[in-house]
N, C-alpha and C positions, 0 to 999 in steps of 0.2 A: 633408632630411626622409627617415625613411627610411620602412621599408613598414607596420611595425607606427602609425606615427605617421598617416600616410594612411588607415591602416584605420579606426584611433580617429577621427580628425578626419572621416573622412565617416559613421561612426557617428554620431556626435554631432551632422551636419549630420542626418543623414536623421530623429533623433528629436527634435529642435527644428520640423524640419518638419512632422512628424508631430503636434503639440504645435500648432504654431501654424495646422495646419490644423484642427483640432476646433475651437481658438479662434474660427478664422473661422466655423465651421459654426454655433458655437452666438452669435455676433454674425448671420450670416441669420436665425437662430430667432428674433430680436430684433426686425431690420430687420421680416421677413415679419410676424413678429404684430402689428408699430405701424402698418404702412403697407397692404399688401397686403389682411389680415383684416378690418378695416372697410371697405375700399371696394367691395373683392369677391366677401364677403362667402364665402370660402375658408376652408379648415380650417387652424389652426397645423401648422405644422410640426416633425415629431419629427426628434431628430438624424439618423437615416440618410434622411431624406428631404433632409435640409438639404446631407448628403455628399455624395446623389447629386446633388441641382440643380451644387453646386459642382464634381464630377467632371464635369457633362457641358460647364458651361459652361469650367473650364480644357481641356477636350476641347479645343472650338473657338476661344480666343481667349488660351490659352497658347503664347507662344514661347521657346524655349527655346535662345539664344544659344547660350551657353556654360554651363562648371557651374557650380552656381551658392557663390557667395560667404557666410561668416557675417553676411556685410557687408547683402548683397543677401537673404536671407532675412529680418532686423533692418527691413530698409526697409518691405520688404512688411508685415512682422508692424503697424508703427509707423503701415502707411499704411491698413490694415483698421481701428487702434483709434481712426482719426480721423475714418472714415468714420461707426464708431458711435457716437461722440460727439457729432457733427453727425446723426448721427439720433435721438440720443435726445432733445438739444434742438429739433429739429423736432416731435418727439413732444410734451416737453411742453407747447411754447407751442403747438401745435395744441390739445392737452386739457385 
């Protein structure tokens, strides 16, 4: 692989991440307004409020082996949209 291909290829990782971190944010805005909003009785949440809970909480319970993989971003992304599907059906047989 040469340099120009490294370049591209971690372009391409960092804006899938980037992608797949708004995803996440705007899956919180989801989670927080099905779950959190009726019970205690807290205000929804707007996207950069949602960035930052998830900035602070990868703060503290991100580690960060190695760099990371197409593979291992794909995981993550696959393992957030299963988190919200399982919330959403919590959601509606709750409501």
């Amino acid at each position: 692989m040469n340099k120009l291909e490294e370049i591209l290829s971690a372009i391409g990782i960092l804006f899938l991440a980037i992608i797949f971190f708004i995803i996440k944010a705007v899956i919180l805005i989801y989670l927080w307004k099905w779950f959190i909003v009726p019970i205690m009785s807290f205000k929804e949440l707007s996207i950069m409020n949602s960035i930052g809970i998830m900035i602070i909480i990868d703060f503290f319970y991100n580690r960060i082996e190695k760099k990371p993989t197409m593979n291992d971003i794909f995981q993550s992304f696959y393992g957030k949209l299963i988190i919200f599907g399982m919330g959403y059906l919590v959601h509606i047989i709750g409501t």
